[in-house]
Biopython code that builds the backbone (N, CA, C, O; Angstrom):
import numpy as np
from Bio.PDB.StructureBuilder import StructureBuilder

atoms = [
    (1, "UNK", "N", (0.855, -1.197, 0.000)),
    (1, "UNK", "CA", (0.000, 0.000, 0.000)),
    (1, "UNK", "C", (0.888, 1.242, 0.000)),
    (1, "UNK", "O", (1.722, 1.114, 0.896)),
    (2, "UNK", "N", (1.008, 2.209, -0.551)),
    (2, "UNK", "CA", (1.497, 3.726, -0.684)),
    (2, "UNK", "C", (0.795, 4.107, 0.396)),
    (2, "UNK", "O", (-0.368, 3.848, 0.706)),
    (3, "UNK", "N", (1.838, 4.923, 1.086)),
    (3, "UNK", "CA", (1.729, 6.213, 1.574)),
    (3, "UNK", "C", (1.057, 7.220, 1.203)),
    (3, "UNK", "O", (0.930, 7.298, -0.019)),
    (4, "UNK", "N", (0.417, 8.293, 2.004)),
    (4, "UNK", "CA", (-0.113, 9.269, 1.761)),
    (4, "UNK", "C", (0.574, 10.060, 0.339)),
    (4, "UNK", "O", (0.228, 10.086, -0.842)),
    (5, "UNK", "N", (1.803, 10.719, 1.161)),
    (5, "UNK", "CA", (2.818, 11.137, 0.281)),
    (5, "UNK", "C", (3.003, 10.634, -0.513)),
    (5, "UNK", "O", (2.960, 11.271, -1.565)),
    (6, "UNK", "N", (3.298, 9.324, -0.573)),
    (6, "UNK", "CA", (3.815, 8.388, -2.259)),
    (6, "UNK", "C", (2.453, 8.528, -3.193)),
    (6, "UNK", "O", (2.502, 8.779, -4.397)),
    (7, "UNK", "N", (1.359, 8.345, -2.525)),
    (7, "UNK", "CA", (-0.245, 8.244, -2.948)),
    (7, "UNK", "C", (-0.055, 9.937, -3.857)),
    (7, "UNK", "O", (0.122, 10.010, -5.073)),
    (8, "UNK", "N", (-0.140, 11.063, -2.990)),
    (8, "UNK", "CA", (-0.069, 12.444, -3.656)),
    (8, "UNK", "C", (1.095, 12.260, -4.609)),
    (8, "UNK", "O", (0.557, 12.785, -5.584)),
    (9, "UNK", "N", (2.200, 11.931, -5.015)),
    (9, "UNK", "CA", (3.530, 12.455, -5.655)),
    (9, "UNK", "C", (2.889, 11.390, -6.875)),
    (9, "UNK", "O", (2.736, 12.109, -7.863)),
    (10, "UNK", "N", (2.457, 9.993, -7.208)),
    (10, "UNK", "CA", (1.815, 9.840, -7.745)),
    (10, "UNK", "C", (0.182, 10.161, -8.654)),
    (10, "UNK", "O", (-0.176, 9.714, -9.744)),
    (11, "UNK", "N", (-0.483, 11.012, -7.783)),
    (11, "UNK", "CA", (-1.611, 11.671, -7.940)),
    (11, "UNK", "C", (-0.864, 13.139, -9.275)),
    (11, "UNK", "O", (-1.268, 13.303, -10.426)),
    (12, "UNK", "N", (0.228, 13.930, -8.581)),
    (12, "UNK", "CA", (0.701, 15.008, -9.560)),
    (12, "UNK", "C", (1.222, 14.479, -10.367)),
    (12, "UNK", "O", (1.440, 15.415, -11.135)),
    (13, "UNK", "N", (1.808, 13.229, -11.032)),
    (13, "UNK", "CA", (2.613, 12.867, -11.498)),
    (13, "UNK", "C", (1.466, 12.508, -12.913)),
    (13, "UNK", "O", (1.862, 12.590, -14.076)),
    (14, "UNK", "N", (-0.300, 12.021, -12.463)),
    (14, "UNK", "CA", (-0.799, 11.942, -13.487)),
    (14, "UNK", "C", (-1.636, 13.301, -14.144)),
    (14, "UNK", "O", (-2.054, 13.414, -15.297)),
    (15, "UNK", "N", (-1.727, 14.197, -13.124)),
    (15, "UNK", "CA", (-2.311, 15.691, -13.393)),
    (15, "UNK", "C", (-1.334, 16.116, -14.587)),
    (15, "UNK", "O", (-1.710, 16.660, -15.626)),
    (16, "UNK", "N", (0.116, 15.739, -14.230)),
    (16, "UNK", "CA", (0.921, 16.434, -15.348)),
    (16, "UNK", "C", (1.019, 16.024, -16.681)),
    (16, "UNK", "O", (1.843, 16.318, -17.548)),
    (17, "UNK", "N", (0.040, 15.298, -16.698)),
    (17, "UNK", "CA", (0.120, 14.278, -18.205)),
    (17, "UNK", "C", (-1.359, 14.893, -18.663)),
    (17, "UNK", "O", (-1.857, 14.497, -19.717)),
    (18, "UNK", "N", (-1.983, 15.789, -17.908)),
    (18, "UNK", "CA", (-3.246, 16.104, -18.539)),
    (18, "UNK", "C", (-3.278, 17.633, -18.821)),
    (18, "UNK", "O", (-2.980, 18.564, -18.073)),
    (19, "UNK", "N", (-3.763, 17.636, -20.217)),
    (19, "UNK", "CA", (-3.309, 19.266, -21.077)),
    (19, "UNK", "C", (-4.641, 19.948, -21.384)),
    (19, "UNK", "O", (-5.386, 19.617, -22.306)),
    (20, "UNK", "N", (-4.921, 21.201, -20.280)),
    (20, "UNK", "CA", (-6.200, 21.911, -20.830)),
    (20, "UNK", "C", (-6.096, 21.921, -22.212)),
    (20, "UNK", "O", (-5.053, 22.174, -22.815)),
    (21, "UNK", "N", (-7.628, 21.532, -22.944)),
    (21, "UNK", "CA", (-7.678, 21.627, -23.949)),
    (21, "UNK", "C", (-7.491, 23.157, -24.868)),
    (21, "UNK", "O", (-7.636, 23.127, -26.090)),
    (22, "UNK", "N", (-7.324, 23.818, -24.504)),
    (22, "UNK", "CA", (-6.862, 25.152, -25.098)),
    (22, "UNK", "C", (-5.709, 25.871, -25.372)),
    (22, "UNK", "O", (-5.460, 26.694, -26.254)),
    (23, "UNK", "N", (-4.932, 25.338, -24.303)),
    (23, "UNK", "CA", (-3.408, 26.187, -23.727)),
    (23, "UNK", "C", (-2.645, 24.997, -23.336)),
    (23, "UNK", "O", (-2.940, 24.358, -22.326)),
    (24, "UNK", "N", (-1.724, 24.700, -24.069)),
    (24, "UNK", "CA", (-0.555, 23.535, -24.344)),
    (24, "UNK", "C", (0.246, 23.537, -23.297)),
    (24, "UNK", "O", (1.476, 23.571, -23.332)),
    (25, "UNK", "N", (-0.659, 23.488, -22.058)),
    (25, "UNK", "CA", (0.264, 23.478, -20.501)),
    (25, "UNK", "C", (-0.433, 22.299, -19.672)),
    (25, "UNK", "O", (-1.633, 22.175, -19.917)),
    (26, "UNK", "N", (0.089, 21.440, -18.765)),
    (26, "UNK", "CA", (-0.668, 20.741, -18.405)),
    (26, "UNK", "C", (-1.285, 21.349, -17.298)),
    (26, "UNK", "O", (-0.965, 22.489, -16.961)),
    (27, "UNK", "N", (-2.353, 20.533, -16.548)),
    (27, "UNK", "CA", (-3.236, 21.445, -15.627)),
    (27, "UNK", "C", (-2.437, 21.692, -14.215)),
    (27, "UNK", "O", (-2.617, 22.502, -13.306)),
    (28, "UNK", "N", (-1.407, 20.571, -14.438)),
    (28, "UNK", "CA", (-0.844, 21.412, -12.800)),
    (28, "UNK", "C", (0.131, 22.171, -12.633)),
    (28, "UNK", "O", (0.382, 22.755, -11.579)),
    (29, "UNK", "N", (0.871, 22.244, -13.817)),
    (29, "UNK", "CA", (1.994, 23.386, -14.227)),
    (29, "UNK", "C", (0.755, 24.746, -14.767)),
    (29, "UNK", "O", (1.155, 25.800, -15.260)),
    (30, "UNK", "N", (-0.077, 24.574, -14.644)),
    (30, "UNK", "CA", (-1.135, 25.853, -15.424)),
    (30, "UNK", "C", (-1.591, 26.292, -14.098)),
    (30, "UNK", "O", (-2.111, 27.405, -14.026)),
    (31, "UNK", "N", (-1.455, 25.486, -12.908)),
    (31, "UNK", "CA", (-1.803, 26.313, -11.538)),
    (31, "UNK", "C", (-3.313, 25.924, -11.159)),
    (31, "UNK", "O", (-3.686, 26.118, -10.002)),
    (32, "UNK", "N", (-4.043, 25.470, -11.952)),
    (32, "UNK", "CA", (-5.088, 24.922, -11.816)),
    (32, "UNK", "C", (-5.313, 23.680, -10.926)),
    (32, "UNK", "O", (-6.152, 22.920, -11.409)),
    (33, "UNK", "N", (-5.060, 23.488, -10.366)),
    (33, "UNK", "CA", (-4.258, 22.406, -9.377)),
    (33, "UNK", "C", (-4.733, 23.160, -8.300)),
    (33, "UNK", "O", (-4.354, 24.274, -8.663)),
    (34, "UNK", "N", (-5.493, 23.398, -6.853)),
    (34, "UNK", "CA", (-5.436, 24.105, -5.688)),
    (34, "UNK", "C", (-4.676, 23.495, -4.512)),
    (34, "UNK", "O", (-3.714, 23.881, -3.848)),
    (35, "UNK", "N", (-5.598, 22.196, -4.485)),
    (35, "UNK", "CA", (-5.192, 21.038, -3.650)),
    (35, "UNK", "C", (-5.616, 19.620, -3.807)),
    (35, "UNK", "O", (-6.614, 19.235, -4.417)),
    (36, "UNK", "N", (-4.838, 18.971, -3.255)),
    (36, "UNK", "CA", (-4.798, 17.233, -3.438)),
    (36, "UNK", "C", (-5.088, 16.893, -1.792)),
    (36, "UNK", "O", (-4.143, 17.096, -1.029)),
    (37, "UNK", "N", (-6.373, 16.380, -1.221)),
    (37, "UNK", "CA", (-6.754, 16.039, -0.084)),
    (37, "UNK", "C", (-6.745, 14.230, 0.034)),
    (37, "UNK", "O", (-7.371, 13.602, -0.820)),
    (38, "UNK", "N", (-6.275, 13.760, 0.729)),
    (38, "UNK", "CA", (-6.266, 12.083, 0.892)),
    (38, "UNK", "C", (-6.414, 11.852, 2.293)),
    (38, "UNK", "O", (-5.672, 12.314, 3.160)),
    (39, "UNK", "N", (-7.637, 10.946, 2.517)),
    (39, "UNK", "CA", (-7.997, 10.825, 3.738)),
    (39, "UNK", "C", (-6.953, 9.188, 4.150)),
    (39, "UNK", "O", (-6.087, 8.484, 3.629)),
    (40, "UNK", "N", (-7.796, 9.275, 5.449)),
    (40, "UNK", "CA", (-6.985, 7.982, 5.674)),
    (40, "UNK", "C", (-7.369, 6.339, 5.642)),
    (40, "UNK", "O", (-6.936, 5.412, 6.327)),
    (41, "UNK", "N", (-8.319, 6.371, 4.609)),
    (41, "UNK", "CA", (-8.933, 5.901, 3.736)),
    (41, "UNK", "C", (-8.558, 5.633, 2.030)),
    (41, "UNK", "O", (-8.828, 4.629, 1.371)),
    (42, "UNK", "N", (-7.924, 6.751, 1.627)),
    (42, "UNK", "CA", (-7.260, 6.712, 0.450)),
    (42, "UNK", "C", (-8.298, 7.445, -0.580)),
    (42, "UNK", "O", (-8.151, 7.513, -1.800)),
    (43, "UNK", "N", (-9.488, 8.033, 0.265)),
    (43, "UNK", "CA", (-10.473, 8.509, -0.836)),
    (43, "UNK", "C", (-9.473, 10.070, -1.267)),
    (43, "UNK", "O", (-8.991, 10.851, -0.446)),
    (44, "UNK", "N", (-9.419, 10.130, -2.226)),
    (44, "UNK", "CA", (-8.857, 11.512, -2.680)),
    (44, "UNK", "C", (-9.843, 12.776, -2.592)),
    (44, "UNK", "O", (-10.916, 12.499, -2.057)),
    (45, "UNK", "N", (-9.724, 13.874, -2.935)),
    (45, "UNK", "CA", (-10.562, 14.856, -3.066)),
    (45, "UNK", "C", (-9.035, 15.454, -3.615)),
    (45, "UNK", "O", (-7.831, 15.367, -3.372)),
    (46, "UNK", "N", (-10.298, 16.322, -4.812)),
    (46, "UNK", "CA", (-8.790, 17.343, -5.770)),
    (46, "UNK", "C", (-9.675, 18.613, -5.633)),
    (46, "UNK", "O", (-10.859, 18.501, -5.951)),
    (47, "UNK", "N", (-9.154, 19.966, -5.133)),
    (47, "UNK", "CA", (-9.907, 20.963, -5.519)),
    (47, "UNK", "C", (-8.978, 22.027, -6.361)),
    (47, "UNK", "O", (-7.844, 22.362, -6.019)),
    (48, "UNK", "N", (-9.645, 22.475, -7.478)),
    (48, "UNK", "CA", (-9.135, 22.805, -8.642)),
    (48, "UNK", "C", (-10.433, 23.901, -9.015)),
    (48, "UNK", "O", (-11.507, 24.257, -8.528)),
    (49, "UNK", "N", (-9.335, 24.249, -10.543)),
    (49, "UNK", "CA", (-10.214, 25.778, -10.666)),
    (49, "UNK", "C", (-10.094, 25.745, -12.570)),
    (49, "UNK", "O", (-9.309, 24.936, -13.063)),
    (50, "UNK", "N", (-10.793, 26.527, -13.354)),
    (50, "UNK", "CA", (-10.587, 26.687, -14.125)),
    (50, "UNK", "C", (-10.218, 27.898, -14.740)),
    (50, "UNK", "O", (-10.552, 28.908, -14.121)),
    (51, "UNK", "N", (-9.297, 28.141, -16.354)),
    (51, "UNK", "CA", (-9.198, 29.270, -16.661)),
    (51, "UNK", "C", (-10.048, 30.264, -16.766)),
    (51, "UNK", "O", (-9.807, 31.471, -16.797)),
    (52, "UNK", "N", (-11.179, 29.641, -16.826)),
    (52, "UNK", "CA", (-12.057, 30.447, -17.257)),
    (52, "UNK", "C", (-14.214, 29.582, -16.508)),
    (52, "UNK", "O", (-14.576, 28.424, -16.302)),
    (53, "UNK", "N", (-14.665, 30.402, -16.429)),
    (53, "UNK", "CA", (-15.986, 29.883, -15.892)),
    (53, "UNK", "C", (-16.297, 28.814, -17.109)),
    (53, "UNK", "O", (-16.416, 27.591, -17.047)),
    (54, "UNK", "N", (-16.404, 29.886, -18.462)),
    (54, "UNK", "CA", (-17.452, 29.283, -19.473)),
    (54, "UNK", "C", (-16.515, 28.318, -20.199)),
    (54, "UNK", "O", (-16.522, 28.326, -21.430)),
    (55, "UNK", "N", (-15.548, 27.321, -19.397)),
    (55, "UNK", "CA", (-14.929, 26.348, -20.166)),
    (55, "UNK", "C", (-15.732, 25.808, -21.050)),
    (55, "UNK", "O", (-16.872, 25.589, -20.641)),
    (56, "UNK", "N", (-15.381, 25.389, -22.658)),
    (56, "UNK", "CA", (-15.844, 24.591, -22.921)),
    (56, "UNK", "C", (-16.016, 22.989, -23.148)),
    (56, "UNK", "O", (-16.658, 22.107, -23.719)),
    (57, "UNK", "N", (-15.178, 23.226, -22.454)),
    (57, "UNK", "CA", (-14.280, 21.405, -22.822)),
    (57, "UNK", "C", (-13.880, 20.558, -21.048)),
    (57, "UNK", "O", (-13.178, 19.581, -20.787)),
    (58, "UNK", "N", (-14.851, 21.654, -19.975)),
    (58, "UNK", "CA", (-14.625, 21.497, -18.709)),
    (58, "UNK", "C", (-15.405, 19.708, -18.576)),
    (58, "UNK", "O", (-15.086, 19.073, -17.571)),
    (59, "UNK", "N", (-16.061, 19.243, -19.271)),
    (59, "UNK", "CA", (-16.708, 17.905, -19.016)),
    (59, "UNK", "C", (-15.513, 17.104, -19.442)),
    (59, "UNK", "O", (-14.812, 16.426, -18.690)),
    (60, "UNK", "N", (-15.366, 17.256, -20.696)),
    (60, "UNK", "CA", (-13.917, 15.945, -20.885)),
    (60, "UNK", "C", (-12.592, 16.069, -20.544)),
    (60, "UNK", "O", (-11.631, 15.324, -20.736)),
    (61, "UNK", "N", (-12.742, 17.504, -19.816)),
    (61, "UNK", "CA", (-11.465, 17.347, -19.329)),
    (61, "UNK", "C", (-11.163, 16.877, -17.704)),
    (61, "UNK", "O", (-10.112, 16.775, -17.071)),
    (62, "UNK", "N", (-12.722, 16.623, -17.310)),
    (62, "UNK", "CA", (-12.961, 16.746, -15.535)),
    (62, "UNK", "C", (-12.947, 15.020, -15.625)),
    (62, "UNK", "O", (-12.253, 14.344, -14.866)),
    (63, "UNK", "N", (-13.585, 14.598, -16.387)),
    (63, "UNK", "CA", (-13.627, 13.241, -17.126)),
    (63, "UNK", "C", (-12.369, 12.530, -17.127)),
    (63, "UNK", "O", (-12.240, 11.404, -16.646)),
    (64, "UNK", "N", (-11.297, 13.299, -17.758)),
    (64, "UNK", "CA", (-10.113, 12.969, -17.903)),
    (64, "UNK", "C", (-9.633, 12.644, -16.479)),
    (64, "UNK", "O", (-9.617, 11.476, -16.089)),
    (65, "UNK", "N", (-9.193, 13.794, -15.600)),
    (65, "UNK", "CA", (-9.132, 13.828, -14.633)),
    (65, "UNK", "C", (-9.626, 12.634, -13.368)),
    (65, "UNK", "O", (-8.985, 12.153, -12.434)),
    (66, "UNK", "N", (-10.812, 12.462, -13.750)),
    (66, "UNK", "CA", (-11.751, 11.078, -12.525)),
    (66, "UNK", "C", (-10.750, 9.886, -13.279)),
    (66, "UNK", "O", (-9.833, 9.363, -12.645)),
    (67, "UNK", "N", (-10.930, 9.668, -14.150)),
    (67, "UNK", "CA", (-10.441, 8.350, -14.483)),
    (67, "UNK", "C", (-9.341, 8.198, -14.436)),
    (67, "UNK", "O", (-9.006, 7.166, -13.853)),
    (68, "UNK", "N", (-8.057, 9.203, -15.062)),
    (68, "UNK", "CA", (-6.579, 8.843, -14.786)),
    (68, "UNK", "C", (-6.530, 8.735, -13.361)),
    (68, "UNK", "O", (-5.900, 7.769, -12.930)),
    (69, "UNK", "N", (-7.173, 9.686, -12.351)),
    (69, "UNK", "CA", (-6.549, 9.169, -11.190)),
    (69, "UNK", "C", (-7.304, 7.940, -10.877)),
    (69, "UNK", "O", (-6.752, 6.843, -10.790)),
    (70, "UNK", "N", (-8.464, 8.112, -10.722)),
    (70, "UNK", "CA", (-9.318, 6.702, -10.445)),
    (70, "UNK", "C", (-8.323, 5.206, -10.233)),
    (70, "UNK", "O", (-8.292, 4.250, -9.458)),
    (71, "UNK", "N", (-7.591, 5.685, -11.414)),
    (71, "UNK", "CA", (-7.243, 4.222, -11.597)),
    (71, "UNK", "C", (-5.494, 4.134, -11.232)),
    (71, "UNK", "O", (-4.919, 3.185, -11.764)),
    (72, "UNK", "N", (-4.766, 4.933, -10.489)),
    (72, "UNK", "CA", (-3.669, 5.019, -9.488)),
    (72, "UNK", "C", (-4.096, 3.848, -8.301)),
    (72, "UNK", "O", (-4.951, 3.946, -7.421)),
    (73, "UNK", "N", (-2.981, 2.463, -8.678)),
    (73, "UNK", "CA", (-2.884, 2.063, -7.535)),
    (73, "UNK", "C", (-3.391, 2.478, -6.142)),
    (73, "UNK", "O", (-2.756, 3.465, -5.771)),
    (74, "UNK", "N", (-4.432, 2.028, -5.110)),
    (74, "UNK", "CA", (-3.956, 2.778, -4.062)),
    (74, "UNK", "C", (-5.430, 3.440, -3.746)),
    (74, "UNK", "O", (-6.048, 3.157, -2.719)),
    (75, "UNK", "N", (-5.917, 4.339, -4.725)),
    (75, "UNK", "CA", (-7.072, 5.439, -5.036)),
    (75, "UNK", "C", (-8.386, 4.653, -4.177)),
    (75, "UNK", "O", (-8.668, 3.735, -4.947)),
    (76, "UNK", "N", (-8.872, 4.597, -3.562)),
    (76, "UNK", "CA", (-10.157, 4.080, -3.465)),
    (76, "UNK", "C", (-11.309, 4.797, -4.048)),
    (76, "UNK", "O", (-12.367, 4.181, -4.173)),
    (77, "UNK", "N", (-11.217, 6.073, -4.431)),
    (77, "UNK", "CA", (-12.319, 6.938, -4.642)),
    (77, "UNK", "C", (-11.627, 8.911, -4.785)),
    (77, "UNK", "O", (-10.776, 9.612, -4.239)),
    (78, "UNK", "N", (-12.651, 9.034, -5.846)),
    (78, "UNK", "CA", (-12.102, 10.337, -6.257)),
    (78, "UNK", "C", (-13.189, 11.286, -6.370)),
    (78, "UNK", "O", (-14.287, 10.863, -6.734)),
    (79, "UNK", "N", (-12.999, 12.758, -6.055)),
    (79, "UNK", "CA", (-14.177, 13.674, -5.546)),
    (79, "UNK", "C", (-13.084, 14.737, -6.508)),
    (79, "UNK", "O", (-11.860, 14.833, -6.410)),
    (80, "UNK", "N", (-13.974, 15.423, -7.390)),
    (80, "UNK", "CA", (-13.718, 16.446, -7.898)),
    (80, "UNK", "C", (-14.650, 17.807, -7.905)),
    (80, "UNK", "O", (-15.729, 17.937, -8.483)),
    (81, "UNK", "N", (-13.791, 19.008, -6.930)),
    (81, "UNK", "CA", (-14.427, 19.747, -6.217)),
    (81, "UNK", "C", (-13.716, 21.666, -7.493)),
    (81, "UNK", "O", (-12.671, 22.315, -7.450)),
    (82, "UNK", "N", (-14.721, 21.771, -8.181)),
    (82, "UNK", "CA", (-14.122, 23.116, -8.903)),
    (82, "UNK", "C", (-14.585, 24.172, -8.140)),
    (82, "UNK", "O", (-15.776, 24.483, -8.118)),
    (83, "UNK", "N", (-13.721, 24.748, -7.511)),
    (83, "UNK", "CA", (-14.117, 26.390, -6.977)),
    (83, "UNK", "C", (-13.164, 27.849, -7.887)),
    (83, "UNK", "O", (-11.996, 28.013, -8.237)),
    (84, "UNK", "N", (-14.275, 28.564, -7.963)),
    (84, "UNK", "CA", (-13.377, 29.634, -8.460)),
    (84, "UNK", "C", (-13.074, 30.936, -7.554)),
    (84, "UNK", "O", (-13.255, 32.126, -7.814)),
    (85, "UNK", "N", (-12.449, 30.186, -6.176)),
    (85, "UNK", "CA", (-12.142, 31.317, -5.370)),
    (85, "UNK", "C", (-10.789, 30.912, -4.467)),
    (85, "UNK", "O", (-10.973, 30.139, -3.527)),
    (86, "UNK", "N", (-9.696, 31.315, -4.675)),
    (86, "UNK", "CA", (-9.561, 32.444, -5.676)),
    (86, "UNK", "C", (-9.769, 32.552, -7.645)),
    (86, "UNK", "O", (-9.468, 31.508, -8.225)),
    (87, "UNK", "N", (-9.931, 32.954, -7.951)),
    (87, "UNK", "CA", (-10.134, 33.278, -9.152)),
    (87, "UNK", "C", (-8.642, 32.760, -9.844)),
    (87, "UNK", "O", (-7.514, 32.935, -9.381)),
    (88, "UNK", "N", (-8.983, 32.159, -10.936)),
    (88, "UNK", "CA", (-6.944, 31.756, -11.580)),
    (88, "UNK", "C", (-6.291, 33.320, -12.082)),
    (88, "UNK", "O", (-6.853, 34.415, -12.109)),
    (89, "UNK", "N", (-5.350, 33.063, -12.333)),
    (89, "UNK", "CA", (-4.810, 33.978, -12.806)),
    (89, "UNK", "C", (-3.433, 33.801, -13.713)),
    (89, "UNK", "O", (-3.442, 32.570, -13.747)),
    (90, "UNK", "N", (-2.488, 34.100, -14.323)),
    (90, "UNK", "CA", (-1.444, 33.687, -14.709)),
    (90, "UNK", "C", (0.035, 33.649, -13.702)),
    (90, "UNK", "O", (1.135, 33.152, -13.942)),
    (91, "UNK", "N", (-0.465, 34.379, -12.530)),
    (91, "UNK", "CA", (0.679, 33.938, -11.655)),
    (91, "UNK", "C", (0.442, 33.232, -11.156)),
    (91, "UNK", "O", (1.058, 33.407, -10.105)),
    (92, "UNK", "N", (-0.584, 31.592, -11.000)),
    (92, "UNK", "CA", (-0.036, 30.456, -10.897)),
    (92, "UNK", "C", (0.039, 29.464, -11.135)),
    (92, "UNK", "O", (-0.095, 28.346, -10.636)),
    (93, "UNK", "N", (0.417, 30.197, -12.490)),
    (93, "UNK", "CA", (1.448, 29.153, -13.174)),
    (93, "UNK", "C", (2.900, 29.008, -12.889)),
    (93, "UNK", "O", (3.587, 30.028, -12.924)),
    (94, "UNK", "N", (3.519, 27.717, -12.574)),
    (94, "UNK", "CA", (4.622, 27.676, -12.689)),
    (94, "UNK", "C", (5.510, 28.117, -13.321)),
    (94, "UNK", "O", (5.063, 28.434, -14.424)),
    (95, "UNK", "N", (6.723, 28.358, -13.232)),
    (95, "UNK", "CA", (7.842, 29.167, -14.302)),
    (95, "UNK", "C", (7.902, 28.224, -15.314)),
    (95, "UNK", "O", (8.020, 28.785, -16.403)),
    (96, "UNK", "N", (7.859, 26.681, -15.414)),
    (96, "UNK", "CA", (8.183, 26.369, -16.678)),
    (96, "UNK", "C", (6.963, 26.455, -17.645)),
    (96, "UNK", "O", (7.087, 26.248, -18.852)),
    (97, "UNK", "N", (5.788, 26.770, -17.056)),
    (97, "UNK", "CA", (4.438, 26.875, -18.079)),
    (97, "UNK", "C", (4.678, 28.316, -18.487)),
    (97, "UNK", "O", (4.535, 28.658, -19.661)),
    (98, "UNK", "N", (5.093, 29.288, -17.399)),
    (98, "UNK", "CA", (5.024, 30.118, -18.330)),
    (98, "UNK", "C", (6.460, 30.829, -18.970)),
    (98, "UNK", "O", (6.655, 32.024, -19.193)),
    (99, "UNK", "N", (7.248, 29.852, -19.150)),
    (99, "UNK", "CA", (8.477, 29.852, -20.507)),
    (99, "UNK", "C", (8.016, 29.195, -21.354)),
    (99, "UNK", "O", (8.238, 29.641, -22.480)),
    (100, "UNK", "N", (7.418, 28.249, -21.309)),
    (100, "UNK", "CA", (7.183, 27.476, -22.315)),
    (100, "UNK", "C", (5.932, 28.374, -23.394)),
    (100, "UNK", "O", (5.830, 28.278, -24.617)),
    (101, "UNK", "N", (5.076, 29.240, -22.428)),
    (101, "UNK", "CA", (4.124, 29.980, -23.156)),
    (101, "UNK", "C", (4.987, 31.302, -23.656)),
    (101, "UNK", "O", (4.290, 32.263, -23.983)),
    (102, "UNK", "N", (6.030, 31.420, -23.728)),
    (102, "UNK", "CA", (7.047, 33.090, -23.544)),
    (102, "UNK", "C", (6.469, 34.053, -22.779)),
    (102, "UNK", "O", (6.479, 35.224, -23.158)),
    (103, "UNK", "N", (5.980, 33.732, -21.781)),
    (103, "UNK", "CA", (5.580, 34.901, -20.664)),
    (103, "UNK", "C", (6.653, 35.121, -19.625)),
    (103, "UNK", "O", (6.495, 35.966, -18.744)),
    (104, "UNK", "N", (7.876, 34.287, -19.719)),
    (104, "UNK", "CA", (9.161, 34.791, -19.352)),
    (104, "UNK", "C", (9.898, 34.760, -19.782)),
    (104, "UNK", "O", (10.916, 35.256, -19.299)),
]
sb = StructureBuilder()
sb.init_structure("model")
sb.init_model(0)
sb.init_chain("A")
sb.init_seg("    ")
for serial, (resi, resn, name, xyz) in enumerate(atoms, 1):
    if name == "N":
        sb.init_residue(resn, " ", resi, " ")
    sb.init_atom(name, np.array(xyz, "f"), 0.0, 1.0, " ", f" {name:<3s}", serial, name[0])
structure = sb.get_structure()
């Protein structure tokens, strides 16, 4: 069985393989990422945000999301919680999302 920690470092490890459909960054280098909650149970909870309210592509990409982790060794259950408070913004994004976009 993984660890909490091993459980989360695995959990980011599949966020980073998933690319808002709009902006060629993945969602946790795009800052969209808030938090990764794991009980002691192994049920996850992710609370996350989007670029924008009127996503359009927020179903297959939330979709994306349930199932890659879903299926992490370990996962018993996954809760996907979108709040937009704080509001995103481009500072948080990581430095390599935003070199890779030339915003540095």
């Amino acid at each position: 069985m993984n660890t909490k920690d091993e459980l989360s470092i695995k959990i980011v490890d599949v966020l980073k393989k998933i690319y808002d459909p709009e902006i060629p960054v993945n969602i946790y280098d795009l800052g969209l990422i808030y938090d990764i909650l794991i009980d002691d149970e192994y049920n996850v909870e992710i609370k996350m945000t989007l670029t924008s309210p009127n996503c359009p592509m927020v179903d297959s990409m939330l979709q994306e999301i349930y199932d890659k982790t879903r299926t992490i060794d370990g996962v018993k259950s996954v809760v996907l919680n979108i709040v937009f408070d704080p509001p995103w913004d481009k500072s948080m994004m990581s430095d390599e999302a935003k070199l890779d976009l030339g915003l540095i």
